[in-house]
C-alpha positions as CSV (number, residue, x, y, z in Angstrom):
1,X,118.4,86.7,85.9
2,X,118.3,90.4,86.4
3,X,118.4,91.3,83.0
4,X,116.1,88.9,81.8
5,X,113.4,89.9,84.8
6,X,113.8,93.7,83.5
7,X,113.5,92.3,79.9
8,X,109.8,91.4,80.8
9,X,109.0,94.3,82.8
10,X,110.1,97.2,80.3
11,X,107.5,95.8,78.3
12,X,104.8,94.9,80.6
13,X,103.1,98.2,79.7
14,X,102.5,96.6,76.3
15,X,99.5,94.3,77.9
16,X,97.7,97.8,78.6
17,X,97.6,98.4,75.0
18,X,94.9,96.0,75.1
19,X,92.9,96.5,77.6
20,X,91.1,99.0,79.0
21,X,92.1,99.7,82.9
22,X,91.9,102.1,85.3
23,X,94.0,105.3,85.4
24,X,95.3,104.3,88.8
25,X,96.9,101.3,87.5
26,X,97.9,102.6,83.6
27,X,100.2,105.1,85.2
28,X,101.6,102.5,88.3
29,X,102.2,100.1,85.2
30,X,104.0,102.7,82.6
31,X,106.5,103.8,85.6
32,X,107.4,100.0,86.5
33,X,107.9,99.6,82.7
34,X,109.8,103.1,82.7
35,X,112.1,102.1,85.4
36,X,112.7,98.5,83.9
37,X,114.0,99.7,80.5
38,X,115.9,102.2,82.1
39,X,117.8,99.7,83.8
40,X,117.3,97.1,81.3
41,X,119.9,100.0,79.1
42,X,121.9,100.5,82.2
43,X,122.8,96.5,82.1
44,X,123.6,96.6,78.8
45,X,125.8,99.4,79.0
46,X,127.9,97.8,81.8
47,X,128.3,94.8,79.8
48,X,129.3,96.4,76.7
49,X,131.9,98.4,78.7
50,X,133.0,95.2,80.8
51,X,133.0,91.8,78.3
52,X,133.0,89.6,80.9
53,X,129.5,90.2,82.2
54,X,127.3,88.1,80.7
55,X,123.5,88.9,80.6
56,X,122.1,86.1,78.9
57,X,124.2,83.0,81.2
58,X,121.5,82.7,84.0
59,X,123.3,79.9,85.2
60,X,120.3,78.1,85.9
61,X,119.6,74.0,85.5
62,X,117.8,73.3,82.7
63,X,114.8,71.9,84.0
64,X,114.6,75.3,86.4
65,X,115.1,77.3,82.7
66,X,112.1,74.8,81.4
67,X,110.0,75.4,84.6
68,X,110.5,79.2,84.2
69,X,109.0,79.3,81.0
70,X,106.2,77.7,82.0
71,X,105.1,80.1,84.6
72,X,106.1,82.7,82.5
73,X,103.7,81.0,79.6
74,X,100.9,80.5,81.9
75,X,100.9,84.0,83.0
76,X,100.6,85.7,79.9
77,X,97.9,83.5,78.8
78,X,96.5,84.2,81.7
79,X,96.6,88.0,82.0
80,X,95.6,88.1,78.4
81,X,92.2,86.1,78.6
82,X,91.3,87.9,81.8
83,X,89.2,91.7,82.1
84,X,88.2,93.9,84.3
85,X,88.8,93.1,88.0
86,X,90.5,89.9,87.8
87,X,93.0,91.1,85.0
88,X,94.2,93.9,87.2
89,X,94.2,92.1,90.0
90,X,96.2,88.8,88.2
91,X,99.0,92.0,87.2
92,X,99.0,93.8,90.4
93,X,100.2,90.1,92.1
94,X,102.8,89.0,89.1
95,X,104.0,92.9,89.4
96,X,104.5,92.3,93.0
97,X,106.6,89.0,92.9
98,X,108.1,90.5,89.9
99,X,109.4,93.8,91.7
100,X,109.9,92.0,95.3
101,X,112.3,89.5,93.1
102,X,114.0,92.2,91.2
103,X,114.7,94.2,94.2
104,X,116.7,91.1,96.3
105,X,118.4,90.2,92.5
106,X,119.5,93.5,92.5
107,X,120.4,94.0,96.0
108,X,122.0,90.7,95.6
109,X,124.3,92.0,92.7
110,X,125.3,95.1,94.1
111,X,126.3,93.3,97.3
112,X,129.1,91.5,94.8
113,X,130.0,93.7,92.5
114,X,133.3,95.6,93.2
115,X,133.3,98.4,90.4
116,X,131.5,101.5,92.4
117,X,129.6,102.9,89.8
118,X,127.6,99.3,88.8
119,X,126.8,98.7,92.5
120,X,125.5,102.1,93.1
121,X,123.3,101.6,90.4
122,X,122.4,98.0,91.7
123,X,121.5,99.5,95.3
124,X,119.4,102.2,93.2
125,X,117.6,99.7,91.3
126,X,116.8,97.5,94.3
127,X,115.6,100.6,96.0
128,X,113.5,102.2,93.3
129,X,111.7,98.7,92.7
130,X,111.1,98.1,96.6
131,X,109.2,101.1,96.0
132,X,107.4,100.5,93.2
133,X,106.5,97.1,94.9
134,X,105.3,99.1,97.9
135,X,102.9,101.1,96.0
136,X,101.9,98.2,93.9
137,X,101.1,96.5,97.6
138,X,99.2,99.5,98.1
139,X,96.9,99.9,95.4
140,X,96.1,96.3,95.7
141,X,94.8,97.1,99.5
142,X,92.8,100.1,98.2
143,X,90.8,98.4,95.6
144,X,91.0,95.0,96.6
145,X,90.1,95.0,100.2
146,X,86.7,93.9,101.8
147,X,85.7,97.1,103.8
């Protein structure tokens, strides 16, 4: 789930490419997709090193897989009809479910993986996106606030 959670975040930058937003959130937005591809390659590494991870077995029932999908569907529709203040404010929310739920996947993961070096990365990811959440949290307070 991991993997697949990164998968979407490396390239959530992409939406940007489209729209015209603020500076504030353009740069919040290309270091979440930064930090997603660069552990989007770290996964893949440790699997190509280690055969028996696999990074596409969620291990999910199919109607959660179907469900999923869904959300996943509606967002992007979403984020890509809205503008302005409601299309940053729709991607500063999915970003922040997005990072809170990578962080406790990853946390998660590193809390069961025995080889060092993949949990160290693990508790680095979960870290680095628990940050990333926190300033997502706090640009949405400083623009989105009443006063």
């Amino acid at each position: 789930m991991l993997f697949g959670l990164l998968s979407d975040e490396k390239n959530v930058s992409k939406l940007l490419i489209i729209k015209r937003e603020r500076p504030e959130l353009r740069a919040l937005i290309n270091e979440i997709s930064e930090r997603a591809g660069k552990a989007h390659k770290e996964l893949e590494a440790f699997a190509k090193s280690d055969r028996t991870l696999n990074l596409k077995d969620q291990g999910l029932p199919s109607a959660e897989v179907v469900t999923r999908n869904a959300i996943a569907k509606a967002r992007a529709k979403e984020l890509l009809t809205e503008s302005g203040k409601e299309f940053e404010l729709r991607l500063l929310l999915a970003q922040n479910e997005a990072l809170t739920y990578g962080a406790y996947l990853a946390a998660t993961a590193a809390a069961n993986d025995t080889v060092a070096n993949r949990r160290q990365a693990l508790q680095q990811l979960s870290s680095d996106l628990l940050q990333l959440q926190k300033k997502t949290v706090d640009l949405l307070l400083k623009n989105y606030t009443s006063r």
